[in-house]
C-alpha positions in Angstrom: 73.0 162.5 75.8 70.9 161.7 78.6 67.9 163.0 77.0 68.5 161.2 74.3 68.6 157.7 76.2 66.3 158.2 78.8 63.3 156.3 77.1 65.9 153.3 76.7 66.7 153.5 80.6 63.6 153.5 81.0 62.6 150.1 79.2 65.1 149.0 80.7 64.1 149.6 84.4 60.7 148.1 82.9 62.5 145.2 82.1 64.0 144.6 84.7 60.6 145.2 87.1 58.7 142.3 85.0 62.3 139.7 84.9 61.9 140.1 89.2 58.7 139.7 89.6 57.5 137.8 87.3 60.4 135.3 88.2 59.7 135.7 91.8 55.9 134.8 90.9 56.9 131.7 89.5 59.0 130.2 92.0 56.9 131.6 95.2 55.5 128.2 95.5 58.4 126.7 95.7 59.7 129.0 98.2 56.7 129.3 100.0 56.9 125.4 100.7 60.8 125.1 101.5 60.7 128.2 104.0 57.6 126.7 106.2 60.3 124.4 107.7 63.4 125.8 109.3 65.5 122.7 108.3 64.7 123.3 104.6 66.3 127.0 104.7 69.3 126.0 102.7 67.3 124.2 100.1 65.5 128.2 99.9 69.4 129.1 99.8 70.5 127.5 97.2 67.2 128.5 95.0 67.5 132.0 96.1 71.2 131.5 94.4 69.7 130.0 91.3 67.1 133.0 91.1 69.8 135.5 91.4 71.8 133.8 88.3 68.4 134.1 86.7 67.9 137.7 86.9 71.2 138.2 86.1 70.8 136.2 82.8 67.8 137.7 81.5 68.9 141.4 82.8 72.3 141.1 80.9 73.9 141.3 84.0 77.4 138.8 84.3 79.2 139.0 87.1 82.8 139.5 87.6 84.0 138.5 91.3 87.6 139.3 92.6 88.8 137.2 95.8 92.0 138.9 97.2 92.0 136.5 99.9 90.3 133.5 100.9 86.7 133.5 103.0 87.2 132.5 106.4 85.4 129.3 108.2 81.9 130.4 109.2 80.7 132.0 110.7 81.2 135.4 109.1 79.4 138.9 108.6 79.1 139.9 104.9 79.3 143.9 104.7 79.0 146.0 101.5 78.5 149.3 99.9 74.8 149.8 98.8 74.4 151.1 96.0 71.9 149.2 93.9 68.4 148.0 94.8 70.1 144.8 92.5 72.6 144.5 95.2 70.9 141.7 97.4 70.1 139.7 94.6 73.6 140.2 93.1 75.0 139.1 96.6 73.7 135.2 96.0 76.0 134.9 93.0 79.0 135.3 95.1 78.6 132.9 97.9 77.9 129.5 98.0 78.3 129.5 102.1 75.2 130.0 103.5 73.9 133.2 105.0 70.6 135.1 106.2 70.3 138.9 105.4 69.7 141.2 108.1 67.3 144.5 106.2 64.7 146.8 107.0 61.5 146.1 108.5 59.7 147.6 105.8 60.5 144.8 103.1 58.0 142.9 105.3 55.5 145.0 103.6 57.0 144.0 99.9 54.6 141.4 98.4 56.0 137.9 97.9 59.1 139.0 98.9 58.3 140.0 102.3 58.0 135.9 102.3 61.8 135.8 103.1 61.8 138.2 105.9 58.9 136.7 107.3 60.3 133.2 107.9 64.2 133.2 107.2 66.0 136.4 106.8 66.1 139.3 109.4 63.9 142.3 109.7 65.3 145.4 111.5 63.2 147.9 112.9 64.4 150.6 113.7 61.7 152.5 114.8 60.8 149.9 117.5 63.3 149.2 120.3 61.7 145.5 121.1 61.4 144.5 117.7 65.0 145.6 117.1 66.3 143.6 119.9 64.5 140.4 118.9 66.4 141.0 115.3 70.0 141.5 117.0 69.4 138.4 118.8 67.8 136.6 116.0 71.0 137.4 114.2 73.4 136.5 117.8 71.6 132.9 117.7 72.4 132.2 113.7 76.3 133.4 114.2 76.3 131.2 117.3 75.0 128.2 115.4 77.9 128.7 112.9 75.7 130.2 109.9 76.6 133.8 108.4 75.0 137.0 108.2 74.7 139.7 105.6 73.7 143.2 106.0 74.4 146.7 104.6 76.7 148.9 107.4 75.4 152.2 105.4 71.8 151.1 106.5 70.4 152.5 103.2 71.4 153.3 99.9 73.1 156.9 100.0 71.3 159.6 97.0 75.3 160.0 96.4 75.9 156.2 95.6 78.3 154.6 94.5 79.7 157.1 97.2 79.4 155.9 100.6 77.8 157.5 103.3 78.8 156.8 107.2 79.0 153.2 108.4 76.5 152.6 111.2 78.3 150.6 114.5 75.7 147.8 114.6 78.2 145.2 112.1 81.1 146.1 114.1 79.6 145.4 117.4 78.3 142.1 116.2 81.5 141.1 114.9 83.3 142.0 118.3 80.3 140.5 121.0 80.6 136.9 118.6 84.8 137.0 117.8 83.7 136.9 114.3 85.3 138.3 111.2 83.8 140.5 109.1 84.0 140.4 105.7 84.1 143.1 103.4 82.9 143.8 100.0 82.6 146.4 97.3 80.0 146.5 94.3 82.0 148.5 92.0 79.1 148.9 89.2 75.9 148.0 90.4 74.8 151.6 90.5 75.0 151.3 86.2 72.2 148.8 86.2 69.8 150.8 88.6 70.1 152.7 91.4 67.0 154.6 92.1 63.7 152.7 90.4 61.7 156.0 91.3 63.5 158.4 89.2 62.3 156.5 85.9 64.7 158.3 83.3 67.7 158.0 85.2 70.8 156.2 84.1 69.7 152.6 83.9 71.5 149.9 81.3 73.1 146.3 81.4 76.4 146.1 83.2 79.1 143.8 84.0 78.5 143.2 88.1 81.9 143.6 89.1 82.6 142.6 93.3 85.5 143.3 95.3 85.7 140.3 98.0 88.4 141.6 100.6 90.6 139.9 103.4 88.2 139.1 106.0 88.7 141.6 108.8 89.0 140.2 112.4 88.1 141.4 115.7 91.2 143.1 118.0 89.7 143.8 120.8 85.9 144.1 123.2 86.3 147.7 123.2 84.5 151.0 122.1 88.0 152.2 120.2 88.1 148.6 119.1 84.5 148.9 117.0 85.9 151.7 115.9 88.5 151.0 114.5 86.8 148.1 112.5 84.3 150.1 111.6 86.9 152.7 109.5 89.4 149.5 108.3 86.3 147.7 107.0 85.0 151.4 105.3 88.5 152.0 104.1 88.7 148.4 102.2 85.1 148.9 100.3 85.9 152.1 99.3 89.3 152.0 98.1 87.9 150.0 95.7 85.2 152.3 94.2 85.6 154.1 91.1 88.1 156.9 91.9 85.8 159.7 91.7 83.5 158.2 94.4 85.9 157.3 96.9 86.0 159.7 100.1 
């Protein structure tokens, strides 16, 4: 069956290539102008949330979000599964609280995009043990001011995804150094829309973008064991609500 639909997965991952950046071409200048000035960042915000609805529109892409509790006060981490290259766009549908992502260092490198990481959002580099500091305290200073941060625990997006693979500590620590709560959520079907761009005939087709939002996780403790042990409560939430047959 798959070789039967793979020319349509792949117009589709065509499709959706042209809707993302030929949309982000058209609203660079606007973006370019609102992120030369720090105290315009949530003006960018809230058109970086009307971009997302506008992928999502012309992708076929609703979303479906599920609250089972409510969001805390910021400031708050947002951690998720990754398993979509969709999945930071997808993320601006849910919230309307402000937040800066924390990603990779090499999206600095994307064109146009790199834009956001250049001026608002947070680059890790891992690579570089300076550059990786000034990120972690980039991201200290915006919890401190009472704004949110988003960022991916898995670091990247695992070949067995929707299955997770290990959570890294760097969340966890975060949460614990600022008394902040974490809060968790699970992309239950982002991986149908596209997961790997490279792999052209792969399973790629217009989905409903289903989100778990979970109880926001708080901070019991300064220690080791007490990361820890966030780090596997916060795991356990996103992925007990995957599909069955990728939970672990």
């Amino acid at each position: 069956m798959d070789i039967v639909l793979a020319p349509f997965y792949l117009v589709y991952k065509l499709w959706i290539g042209l809707v993302f950046w030929l949309t982000l071409l058209l609203l660079y200048p606007a973006f370019y102008y609102l992120l030369q000035k720090e105290e315009r960042f949530p003006k960018a915000f809230r058109l970086k949330k009307f971009w997302s609805r506008l992928i999502r529109t012309l992708i076929f892409c609703p979303i479906k979000k599920e609250f089972r509790a409510d969001l805390p006060k910021p400031p708050y981490i947002i951690a998720s599964n990754h398993s979509s290259h969709l999945d930071t766009v997808f993320m601006y549908s849910i919230f309307t609280d402000y937040f800066l992502f924390i990603g990779k260092g090499e999206l600095l490198k994307w064109p146009l995009f790199g834009l956001f990481f250049r001026k608002m959002d947070i680059p890790v580099h891992r690579q570089n043990s300076k550059l990786a500091y000034k990120a972690l305290q980039k991201a200290y200073e915006a919890l401190g001011k009472g704004e949110n941060v988003a960022l991916y625990p898995e670091g990247t997006i695992p070949d067995s995804a929707p299955r997770m693979k290990a959570f890294k500590n760097g969340a966890f620590k975060m949460a614990v150094d600022n008394n902040v709560p974490i809060v968790p959520i699970t992309w239950q079907s982002c991986y149908k829309v596209i997961s790997n761009p490279e792999k052209l005939f792969s399973p790629s087709r217009p989905a409903v973008v289903r989100a778990v939002i979970h109880p926001p996780v708080y901070p019991k403790g300064n220690t080791d064991a007490d990361i820890k042990a966030m780090r596997d409560e916060v795991f356990q939430l996103i992925n007990s609500a995957l599909p069955p047959d990728y939970q672990r």
